[in-house]
C-alpha distance (Angstrom), angle and dihedral (degrees) to the residues before:
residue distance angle dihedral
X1 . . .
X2 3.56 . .
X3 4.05 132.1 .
X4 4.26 88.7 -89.7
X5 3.90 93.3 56.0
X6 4.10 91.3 42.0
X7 4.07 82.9 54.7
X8 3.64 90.6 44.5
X9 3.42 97.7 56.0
X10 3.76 103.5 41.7
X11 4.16 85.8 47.2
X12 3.87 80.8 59.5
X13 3.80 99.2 40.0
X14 4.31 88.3 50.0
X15 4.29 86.8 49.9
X16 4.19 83.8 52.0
X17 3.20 94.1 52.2
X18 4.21 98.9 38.1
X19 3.73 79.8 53.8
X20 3.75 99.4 49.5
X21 3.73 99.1 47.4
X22 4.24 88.8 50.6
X23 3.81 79.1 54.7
X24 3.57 94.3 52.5
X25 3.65 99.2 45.3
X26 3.56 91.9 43.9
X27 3.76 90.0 53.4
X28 4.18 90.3 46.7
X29 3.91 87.8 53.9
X30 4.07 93.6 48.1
X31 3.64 88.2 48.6
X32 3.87 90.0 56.8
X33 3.79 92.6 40.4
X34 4.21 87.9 54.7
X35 3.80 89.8 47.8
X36 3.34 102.2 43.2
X37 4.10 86.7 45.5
X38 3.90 90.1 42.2
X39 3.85 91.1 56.4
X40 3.55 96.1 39.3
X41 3.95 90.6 60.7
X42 4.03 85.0 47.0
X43 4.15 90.3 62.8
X44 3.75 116.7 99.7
X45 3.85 104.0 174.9
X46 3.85 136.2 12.9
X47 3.62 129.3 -86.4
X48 3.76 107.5 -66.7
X49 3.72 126.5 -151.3
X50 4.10 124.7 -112.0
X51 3.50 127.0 -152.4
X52 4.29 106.0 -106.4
X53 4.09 98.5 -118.6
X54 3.87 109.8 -126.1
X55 3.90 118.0 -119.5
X56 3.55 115.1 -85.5
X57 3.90 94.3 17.4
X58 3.56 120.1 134.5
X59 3.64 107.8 -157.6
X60 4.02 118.0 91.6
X61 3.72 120.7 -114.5
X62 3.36 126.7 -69.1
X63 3.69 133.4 -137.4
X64 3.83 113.8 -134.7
X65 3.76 122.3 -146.4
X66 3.68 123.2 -78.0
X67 3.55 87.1 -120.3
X68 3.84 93.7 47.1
X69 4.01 91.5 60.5
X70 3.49 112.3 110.2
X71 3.93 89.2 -156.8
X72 3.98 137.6 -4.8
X73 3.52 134.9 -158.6
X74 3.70 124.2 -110.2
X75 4.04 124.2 -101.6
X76 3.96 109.7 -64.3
X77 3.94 113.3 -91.3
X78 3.86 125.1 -114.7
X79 2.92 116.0 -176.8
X80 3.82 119.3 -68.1
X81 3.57 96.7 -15.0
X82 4.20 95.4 70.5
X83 3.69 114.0 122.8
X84 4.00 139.1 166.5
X85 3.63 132.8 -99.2
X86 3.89 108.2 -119.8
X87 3.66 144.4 4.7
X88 3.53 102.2 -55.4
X89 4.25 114.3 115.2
X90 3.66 117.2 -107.2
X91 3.47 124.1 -143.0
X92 4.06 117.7 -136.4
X93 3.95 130.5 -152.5
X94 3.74 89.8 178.9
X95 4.44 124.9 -155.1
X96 3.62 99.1 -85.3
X97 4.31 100.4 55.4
X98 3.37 133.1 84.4
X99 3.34 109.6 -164.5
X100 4.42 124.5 -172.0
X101 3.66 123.5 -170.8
X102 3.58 133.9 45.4
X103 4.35 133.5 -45.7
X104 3.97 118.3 -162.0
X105 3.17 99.9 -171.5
X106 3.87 135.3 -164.8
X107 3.65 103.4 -171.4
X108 3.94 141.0 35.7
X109 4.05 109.8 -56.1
X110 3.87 121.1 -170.1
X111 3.95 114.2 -163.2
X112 3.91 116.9 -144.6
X113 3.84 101.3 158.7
X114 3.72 135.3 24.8
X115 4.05 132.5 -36.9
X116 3.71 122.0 -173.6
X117 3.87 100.7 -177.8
X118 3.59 147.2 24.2
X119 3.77 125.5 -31.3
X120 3.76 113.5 -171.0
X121 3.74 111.4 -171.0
X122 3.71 93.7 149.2
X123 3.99 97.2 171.9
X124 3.83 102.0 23.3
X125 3.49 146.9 77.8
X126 4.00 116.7 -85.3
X127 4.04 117.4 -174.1
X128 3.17 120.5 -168.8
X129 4.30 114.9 -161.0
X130 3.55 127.1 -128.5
X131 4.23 90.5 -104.8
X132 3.97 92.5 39.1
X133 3.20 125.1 115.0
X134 4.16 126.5 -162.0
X135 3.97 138.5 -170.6
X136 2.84 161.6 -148.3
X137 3.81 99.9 -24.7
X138 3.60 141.2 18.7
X139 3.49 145.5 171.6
X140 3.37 138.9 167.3
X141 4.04 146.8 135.3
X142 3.53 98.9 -95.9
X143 3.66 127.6 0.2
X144 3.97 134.1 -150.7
X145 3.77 111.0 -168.2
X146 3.78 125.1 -163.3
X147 3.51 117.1 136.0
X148 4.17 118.3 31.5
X149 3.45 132.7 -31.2
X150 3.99 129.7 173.0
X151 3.79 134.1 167.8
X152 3.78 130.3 31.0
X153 3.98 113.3 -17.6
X154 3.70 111.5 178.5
X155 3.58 110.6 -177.7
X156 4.26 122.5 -169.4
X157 3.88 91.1 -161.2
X158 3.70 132.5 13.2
X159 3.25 138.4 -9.4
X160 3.87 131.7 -163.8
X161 3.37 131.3 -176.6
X162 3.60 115.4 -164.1
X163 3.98 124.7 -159.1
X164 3.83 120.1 -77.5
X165 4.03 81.2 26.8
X166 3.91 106.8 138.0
X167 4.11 111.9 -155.4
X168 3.61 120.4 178.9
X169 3.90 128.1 172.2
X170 3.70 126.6 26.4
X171 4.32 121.9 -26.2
X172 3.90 110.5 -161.9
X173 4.15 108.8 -171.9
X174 3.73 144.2 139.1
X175 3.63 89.6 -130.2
X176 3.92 140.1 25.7
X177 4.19 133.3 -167.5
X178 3.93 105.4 171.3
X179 3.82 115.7 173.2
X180 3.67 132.9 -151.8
X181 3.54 110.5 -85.1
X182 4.16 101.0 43.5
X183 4.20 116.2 108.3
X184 4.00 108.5 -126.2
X185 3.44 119.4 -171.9
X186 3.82 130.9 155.2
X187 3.71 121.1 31.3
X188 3.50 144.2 -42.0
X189 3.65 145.8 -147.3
X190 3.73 119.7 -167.7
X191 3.99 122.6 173.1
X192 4.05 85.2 -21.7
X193 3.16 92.7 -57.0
X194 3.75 114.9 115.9
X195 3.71 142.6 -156.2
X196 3.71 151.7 157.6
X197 3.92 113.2 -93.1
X198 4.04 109.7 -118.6
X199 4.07 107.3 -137.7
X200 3.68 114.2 -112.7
């Protein structure tokens, strides 16, 4: 064979490989899409808050009252179907942008697509979908976690991670639900009490 048919058939062998690693990611983001969907349809009731355990206590943590919590999350996200509890407006970053630079923002914001910056949301909701992807820098009054997240994330509320979540970096909050499934690794910090995150 002469040089032509060599370039030929590496030119081929590159687009068959281009072709199969689209296929693969695509298949890795459906996966999380169906489990984040599958355990969404598996939640009853909200996020409910747990009593903090002092240091050197013995006795496991306890989960207060429904009534008792002071604040809940809203419902799990999956995908494009996540949605708040109550009247407050949402904010959307839907699948197709891509947004880089920095959000303040004053109201609810659910994340779909891709953030390159900081979102401050100090005392709101912030969702972030199964295909989403966030970064540097977040913050927010509670949190719901099922696509990517990387950076610093402090959180004043709650936290949940739902499975096929990825979180890298450091997670600050007062309180933490993280289901099998989700990817944790860095460090975390819940109810000042800190620890390193176990990779799952």
């Amino acid at each position: 064979m002469d040089l032509g048919e060599w370039l030929l058939l590496g030119g081929l062998g590159c687009c068959l490989l281009l072709l199969f690693d689209g296929y693969r990611r695509a298949r890795g983001r459906r996966k999380r899409a169906v489990a984040a969907s599958a355990y969404a349809s598996s939640q009853t009731k909200p996020f409910e808050q747990t009593k903090p355990v002092e240091r050197g206590s013995t006795e496991p943590d306890q989960t207060l009252p429904e009534e008792d919590a002071s604040s809940s999350c809203p419902p799990a996200p999956s995908g494009s179907s996540a949605s708040f509890e109550g009247d407050d407006p949402a904010t959307l970053i839907g699948a197709s942008m891509s947004v880089v630079g920095d959000i303040d923002c004053a109201e609810s914001i659910r994340v779909e697509g891709r953030l390159d910056g900081t979102l401050a949301a100090d005392e709101h909701d912030v969702v972030v979908g199964a295909l989403a992807e966030v970064g540097p820098q977040l913050s927010a009054g509670t949190l719901h976690i099922a696509g990517r997240v990387s950076g610093e994330q402090r959180v004043q509320g709650a936290a949940l991670i739902a499975p096929g979540a990825r979180v890298e970096g450091t997670l600050t909050a007062h309180r933490l639900a993280c289901h099998e499934g989700a990817s944790l690794q860095g460090s975390i910090q819940v109810g000042g009490h800190r620890s390193g995150a176990a990779r799952r």
